[in-house]
C-alpha positions in Angstrom: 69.6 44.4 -124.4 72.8 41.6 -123.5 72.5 40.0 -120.1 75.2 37.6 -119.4 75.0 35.2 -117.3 78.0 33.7 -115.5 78.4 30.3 -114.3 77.8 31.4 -110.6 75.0 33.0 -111.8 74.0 30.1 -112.6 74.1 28.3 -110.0 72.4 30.9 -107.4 69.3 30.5 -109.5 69.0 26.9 -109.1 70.4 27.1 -105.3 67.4 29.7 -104.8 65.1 27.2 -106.9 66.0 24.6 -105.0 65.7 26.4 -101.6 62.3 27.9 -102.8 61.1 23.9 -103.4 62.5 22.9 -100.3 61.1 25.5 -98.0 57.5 24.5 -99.7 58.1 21.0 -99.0 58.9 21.8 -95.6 55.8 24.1 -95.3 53.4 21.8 -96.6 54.8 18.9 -93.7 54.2 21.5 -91.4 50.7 21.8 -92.3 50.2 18.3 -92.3 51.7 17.9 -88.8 49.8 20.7 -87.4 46.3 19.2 -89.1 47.7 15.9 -86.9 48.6 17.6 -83.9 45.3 19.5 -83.9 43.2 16.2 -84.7 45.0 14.9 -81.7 44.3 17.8 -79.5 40.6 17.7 -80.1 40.6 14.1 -79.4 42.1 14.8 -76.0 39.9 17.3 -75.4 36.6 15.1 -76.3 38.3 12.2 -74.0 39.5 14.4 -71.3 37.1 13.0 -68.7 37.8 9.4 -69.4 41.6 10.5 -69.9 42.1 11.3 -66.0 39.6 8.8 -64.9 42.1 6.2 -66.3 44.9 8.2 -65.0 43.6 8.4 -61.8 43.1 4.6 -62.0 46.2 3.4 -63.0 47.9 3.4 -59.4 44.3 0.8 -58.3 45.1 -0.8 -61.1 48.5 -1.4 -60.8 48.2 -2.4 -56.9 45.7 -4.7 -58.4 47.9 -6.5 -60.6 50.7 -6.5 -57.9 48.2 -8.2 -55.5 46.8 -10.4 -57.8 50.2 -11.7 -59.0 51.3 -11.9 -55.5 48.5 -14.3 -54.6 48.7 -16.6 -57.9 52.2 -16.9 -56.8 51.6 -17.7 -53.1 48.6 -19.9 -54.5 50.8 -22.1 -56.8 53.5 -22.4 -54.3 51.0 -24.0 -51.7 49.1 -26.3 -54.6 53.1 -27.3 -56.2 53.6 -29.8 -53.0 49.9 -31.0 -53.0 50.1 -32.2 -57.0 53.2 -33.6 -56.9 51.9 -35.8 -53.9 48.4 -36.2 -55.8 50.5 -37.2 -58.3 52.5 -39.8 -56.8 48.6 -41.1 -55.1 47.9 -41.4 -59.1 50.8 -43.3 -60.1 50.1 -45.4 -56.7 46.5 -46.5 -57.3 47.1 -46.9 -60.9 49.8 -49.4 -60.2 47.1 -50.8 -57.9 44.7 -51.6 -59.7 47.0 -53.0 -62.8 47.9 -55.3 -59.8 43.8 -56.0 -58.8 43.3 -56.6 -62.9 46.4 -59.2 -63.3 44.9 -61.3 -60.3 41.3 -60.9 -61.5 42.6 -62.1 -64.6 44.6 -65.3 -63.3 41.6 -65.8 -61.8 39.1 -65.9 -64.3 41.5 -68.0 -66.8 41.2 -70.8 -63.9 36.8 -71.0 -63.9 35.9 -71.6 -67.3 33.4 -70.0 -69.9 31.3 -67.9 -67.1 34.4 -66.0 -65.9 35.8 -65.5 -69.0 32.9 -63.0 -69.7 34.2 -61.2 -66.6 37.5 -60.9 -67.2 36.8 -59.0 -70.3 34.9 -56.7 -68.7 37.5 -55.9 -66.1 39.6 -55.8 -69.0 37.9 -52.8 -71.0 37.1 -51.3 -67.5 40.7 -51.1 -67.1 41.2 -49.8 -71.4 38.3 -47.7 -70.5 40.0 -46.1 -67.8 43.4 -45.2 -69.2 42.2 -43.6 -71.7 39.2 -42.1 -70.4 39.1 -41.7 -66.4 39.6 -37.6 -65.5 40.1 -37.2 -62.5 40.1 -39.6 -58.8 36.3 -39.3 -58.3 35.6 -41.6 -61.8 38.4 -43.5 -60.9 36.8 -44.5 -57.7 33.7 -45.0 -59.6 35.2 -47.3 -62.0 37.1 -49.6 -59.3 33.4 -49.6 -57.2 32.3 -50.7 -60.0 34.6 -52.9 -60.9 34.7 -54.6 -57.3 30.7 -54.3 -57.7 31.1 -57.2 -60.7 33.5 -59.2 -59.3 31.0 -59.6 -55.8 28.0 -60.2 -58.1 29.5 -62.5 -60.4 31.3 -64.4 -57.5 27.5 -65.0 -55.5 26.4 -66.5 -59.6 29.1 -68.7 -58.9 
């Protein structure tokens, strides 16, 4: 019993080998996509009522956010001119009352021991307020109680 077995032969059997691999290959992706798509079906199916509540949402939602955005936008343009002038009253009181501690300050430098006391104390009221002042209402505080020094230590005088 002779077989021979030609070169084209030949190379049918491994083109049918290799076909016969790649068709498994392909089968067994299949199979793992239709395990996925099925996973994913049943999760759609388990979420379906919370699926078209959220769809049904989306369009509040999205007005929502519209109207929201519109109103931050309509609210910074209307605060924009208000810090830029709050701003400016900053700067303005601030150059102020550098002005209020510089006189203070000649002045206490002309009485003697007593008012040297006080012109420290403007001094770190003034330190203490660069660095730790917030906002207008404790910088109001701090000049009333600045001005509140100066009158007392003035009637000691």
């Amino acid at each position: 019993m002779g077989a021979t077995l030609t070169v084209q032969d030949l190379f049918k059997l491994i083109l049918f080998l290799l076909g016969i691999g790649a068709l498994t290959y392909l089968i067994l992706i299949l199979n793992n996509v239709n395990k996925i798509l099925k996973t994913a079906r049943e999760m759609v199916e388990s979420n379906q009522k919370e699926i078209d509540t959220t769809i049904k949402q989306l369009p509040e939602i999205s007005e929502n956010v519209n109207a929201i955005t519109k109103e931050t936008n309509i609210a910074l343009k209307k605060i924009e001119p208000e810090l830029s002038g709050l701003l400016h009253n900053i700067n303005s009181i601030s150059s102020k009352a550098d002005g209020i501690v510089t006189i203070v300050d000649d002045a206490t430098h002309k009485v003697g021991d007593t008012v040297f006391h006080i012109s420290d104390s403007i001094n770190e009221t003034a330190d203490a307020f660069m660095f730790n002042a917030k906002n207008i209402n404790e910088y109001l505080e701090i000049i009333k109680q600045v001005f509140e020094f100066i009158r007392k230590s003035i009637k000691k005088l």
